[in-house]
C-alpha positions as CSV (number, residue, x, y, z in Angstrom):
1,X,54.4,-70.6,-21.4
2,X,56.3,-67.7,-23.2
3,X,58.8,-65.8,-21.8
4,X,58.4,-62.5,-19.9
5,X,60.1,-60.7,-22.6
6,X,58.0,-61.5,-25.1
7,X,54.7,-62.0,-22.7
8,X,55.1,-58.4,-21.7
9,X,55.3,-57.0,-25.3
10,X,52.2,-58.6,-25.9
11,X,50.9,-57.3,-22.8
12,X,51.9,-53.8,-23.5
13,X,50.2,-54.0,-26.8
14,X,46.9,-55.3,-26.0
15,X,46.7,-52.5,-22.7
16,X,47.7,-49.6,-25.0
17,X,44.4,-48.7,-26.2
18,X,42.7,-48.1,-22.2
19,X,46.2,-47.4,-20.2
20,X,48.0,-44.0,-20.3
21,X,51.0,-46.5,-18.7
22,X,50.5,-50.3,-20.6
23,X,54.3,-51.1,-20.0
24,X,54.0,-50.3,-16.6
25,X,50.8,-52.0,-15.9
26,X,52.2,-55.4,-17.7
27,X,55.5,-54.8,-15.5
28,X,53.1,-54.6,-12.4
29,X,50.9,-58.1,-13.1
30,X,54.0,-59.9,-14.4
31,X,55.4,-59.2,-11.1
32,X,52.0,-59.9,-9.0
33,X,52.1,-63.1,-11.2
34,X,55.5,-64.3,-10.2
35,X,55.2,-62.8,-6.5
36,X,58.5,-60.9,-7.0
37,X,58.9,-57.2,-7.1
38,X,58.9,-55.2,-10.2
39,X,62.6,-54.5,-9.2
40,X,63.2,-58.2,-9.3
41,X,61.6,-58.3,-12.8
42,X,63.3,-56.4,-14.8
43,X,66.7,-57.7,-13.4
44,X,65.8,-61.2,-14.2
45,X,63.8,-60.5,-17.0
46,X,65.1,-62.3,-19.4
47,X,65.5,-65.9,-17.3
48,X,61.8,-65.7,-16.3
49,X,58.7,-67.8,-17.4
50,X,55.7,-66.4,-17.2
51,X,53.0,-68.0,-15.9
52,X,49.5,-69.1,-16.8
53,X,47.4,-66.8,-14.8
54,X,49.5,-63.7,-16.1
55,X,47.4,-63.6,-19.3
56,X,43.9,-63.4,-17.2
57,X,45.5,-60.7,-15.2
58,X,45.9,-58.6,-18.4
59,X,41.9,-59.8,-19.9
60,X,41.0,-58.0,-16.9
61,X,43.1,-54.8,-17.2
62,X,42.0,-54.7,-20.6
63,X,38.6,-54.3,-19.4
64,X,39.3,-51.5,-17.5
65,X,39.6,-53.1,-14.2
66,X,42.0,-51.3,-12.0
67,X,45.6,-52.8,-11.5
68,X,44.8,-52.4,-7.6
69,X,42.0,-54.6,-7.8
70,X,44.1,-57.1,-9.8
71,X,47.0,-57.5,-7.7
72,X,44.6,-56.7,-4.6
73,X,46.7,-54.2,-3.0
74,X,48.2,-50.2,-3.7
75,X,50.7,-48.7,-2.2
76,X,50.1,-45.4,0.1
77,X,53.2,-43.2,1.8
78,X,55.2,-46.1,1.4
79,X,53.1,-49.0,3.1
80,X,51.2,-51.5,1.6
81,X,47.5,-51.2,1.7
82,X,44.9,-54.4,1.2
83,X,41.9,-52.6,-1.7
84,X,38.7,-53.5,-2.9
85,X,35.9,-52.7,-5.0
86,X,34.0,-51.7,-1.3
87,X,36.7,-49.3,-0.9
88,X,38.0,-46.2,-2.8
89,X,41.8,-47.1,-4.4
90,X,44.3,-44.5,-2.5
91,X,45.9,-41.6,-4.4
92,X,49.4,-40.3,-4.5
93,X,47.4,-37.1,-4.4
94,X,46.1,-37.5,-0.9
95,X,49.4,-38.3,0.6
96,X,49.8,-34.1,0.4
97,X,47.2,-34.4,3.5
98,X,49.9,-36.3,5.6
99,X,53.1,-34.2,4.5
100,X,50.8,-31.1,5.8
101,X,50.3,-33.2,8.7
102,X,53.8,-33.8,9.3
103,X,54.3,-29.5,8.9
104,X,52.0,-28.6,11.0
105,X,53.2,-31.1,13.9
106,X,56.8,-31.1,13.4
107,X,57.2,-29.9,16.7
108,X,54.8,-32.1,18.9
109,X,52.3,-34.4,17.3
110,X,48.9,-34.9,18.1
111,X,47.6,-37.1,20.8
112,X,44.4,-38.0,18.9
113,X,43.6,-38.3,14.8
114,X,40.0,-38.5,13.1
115,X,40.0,-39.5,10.0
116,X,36.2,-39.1,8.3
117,X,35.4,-41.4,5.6
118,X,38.2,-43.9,5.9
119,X,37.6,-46.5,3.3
120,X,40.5,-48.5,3.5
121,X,42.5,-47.1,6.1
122,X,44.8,-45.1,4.0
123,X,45.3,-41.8,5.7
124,X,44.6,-42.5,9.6
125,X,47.1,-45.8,9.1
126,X,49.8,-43.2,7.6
127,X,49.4,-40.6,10.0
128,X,49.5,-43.0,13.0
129,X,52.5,-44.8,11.0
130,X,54.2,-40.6,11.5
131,X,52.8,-40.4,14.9
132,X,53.7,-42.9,17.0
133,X,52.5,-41.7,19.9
134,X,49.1,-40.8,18.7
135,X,45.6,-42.8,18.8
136,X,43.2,-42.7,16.3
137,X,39.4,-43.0,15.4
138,X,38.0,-44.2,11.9
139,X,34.8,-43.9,10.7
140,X,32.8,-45.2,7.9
141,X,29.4,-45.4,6.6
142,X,30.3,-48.7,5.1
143,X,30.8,-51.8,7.3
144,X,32.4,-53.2,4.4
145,X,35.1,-50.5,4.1
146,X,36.0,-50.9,7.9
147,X,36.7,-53.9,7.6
148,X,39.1,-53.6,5.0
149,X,40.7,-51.1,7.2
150,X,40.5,-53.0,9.9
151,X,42.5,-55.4,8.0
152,X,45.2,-52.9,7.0
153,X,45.8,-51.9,10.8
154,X,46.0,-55.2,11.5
155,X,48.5,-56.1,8.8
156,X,50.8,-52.6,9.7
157,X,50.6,-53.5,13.7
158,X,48.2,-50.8,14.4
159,X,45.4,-52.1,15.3
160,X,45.9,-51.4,19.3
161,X,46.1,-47.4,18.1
162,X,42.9,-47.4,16.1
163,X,39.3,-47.6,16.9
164,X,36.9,-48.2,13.9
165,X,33.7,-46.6,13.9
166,X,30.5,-47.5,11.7
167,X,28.7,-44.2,11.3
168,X,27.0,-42.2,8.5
169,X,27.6,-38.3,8.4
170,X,24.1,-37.5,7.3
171,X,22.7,-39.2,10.3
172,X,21.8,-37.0,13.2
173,X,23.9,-36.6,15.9
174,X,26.7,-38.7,14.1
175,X,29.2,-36.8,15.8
176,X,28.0,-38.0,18.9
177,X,29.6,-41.3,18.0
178,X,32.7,-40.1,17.9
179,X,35.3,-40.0,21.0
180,X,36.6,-36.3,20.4
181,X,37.8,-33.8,20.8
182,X,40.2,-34.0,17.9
183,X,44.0,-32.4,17.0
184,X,43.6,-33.7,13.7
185,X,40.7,-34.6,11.7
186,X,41.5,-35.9,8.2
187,X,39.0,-36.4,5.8
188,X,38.7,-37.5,2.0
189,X,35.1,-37.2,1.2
190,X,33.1,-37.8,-1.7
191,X,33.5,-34.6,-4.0
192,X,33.1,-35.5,-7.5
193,X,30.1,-33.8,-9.1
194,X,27.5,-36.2,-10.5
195,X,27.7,-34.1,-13.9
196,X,30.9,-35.4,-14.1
197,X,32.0,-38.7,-16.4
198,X,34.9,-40.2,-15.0
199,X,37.5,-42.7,-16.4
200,X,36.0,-46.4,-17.0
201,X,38.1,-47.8,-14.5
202,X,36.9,-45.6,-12.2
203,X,33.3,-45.2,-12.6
204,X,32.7,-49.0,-13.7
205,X,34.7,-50.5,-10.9
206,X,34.9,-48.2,-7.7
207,X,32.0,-47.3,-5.2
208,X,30.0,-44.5,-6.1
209,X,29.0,-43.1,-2.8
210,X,32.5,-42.7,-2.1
211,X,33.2,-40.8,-5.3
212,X,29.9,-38.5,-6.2
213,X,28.8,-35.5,-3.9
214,X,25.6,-33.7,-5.9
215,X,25.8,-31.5,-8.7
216,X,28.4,-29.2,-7.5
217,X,30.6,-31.7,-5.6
218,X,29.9,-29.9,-2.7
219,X,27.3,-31.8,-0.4
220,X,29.1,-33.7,2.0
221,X,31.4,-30.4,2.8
222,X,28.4,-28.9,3.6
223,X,27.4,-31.4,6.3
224,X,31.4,-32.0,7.6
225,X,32.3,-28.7,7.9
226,X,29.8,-27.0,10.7
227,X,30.3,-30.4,12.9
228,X,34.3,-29.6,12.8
229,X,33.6,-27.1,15.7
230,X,32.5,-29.9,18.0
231,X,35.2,-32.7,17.1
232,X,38.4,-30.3,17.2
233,X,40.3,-29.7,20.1
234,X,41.7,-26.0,21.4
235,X,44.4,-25.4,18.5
236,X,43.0,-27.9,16.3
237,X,43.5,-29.0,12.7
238,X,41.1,-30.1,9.6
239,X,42.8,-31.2,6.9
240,X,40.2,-31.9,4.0
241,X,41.1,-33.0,0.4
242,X,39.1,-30.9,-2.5
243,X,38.9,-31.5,-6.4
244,X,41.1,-28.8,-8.2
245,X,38.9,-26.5,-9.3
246,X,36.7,-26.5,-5.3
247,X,39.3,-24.5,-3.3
248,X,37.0,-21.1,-3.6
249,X,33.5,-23.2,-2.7
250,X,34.8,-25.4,-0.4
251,X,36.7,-22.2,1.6
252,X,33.4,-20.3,1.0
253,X,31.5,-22.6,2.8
254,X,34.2,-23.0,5.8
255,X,34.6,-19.2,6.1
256,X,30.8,-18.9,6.7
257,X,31.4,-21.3,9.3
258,X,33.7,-18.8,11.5
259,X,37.3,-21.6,10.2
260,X,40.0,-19.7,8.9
261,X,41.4,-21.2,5.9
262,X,44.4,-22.6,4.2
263,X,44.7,-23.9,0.6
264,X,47.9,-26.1,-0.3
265,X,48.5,-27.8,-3.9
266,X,49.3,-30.9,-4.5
267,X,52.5,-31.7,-6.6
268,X,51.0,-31.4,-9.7
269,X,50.1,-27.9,-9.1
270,X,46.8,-28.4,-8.3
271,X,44.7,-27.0,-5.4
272,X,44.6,-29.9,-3.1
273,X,43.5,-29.5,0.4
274,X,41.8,-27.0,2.7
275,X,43.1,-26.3,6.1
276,X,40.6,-25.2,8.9
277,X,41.3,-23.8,12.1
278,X,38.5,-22.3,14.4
279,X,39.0,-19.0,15.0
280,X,36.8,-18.6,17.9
């Protein structure tokens, strides 16, 4: 067995061909390897063995496979969410959703959350994490997903303020399903236009009908947003995430709809997420 030092410059070396970050990725499997923190590696880096299974860890990476998938878990507003390849990984970007959550009920939060297209939990689990007070519903077309959600609630201790529900958006009626009305309705839907080629990590190892939304992107927005009137209570909030270039299409499409509309950016700069209220 080398030593971390030196396994990590090898590591670093054989990631930086697929990695925009191989330092970091080694730094994060070395860790996963040793079950210490990354924090705890690099203070005791140079007293540490590595062990066997390390090197496999980084075969994989250098196949593209996602360090979330790897290590089995990613961290989301600060808690510590249980991924898979049923589920999408969660995005630093998507935490702007729950700080525009956090603006809009800063004075009183909202009794009851939707969160459409869960996956693995990420954003109802974080918002009910803000809002203590608050129950929530999360629905998924995938049975597989909600369970790894289910899962996460478990593991945060919020299990008792969450109800998972198995239901697919294009189905008729689907709203039905769903104990509304709604204060806030999160959602993350597919939105990636099939034209598209995405990075090798993502498109080899993460679920495509989570990802992909037609040629424009723009498919499931067009089913989600006309139901919004009949899952969101008096004073209601949407909050939906959009790729960076929808904001216009996306607002297009609610505005037809009778919402009124408003865009926030992420902190890269990019338009990130779509605001509707009903206006009627």
């Amino acid at each position: 067995m080398a030593d971390a030092a030196s396994a990590l410059r090898m590591a670093g070396l054989q990631l930086d061909s697929i990695s925009g970050s191989p330092r970091l990725d080694a730094e994060l499997l070395l860790a996963h390897a040793l079950s210490i923190t990354r924090e705890q590696l690099l203070l005791d880096l140079p007293k540490l063995v590595t062990p066997p299974e390390f090197a496999d860890m980084v075969d994989r990476r250098a196949k593209c496979e996602p360090i979330a998938h790897i290590i089995g878990s990613k961290e989301f507003w600060g808690l510590d969410f249980t991924v898979s390849p049923e589920v999408l990984i969660p995005r630093p970007d998507s935490e702007t959703l729950i700080e525009e959550a956090l603006h809009i009920f800063a004075d009183k939060g909202p009794d009851k959350i939707l969160d459409l297209g869960t996956g693995s939990g990420a954003l109802l689990l974080a918002a009910l994490h803000e809002f203590p007070d608050a129950t929530g519903v999360a629905m998924d077309a995938s049975a597989a997903a909600l369970q790894v959600a289910h899962g996460n609630a478990d593991r945060l201790e919020l299990t008792h303020r969450a109800h998972f529900v198995l239901q697919d958006w294009s189905a008729a009626g689907w709203t039905e399903s769903l104990s509304g009305p709604f204060d806030l309705i999160l959602a993350n839907p597919p939105y990636v236009s099939t034209a598209v080629k995405l990075a090798a990590d993502v498109a080899q190892f993460e679920p495509h009908q989570a990802l992909f939304a037609g040629v424009e992107g723009l498919d499931d927005y067009r089913i989600i947003i006309p139901a919004l009137n009949r899952l969101l209570a008096p004073g209601g909030v949407a909050l939906l995430e959009i790729g960076f270039d929808q904001a216009r299409p996306v607002s297009e499409i609610a505005v037809e709809h009778d919402y009124h509309v408003d865009s926030k950016k992420d902190l890269g700069g990019n338009d990130r997420l779509l605001s509707l209220r009903c206006q009627k």
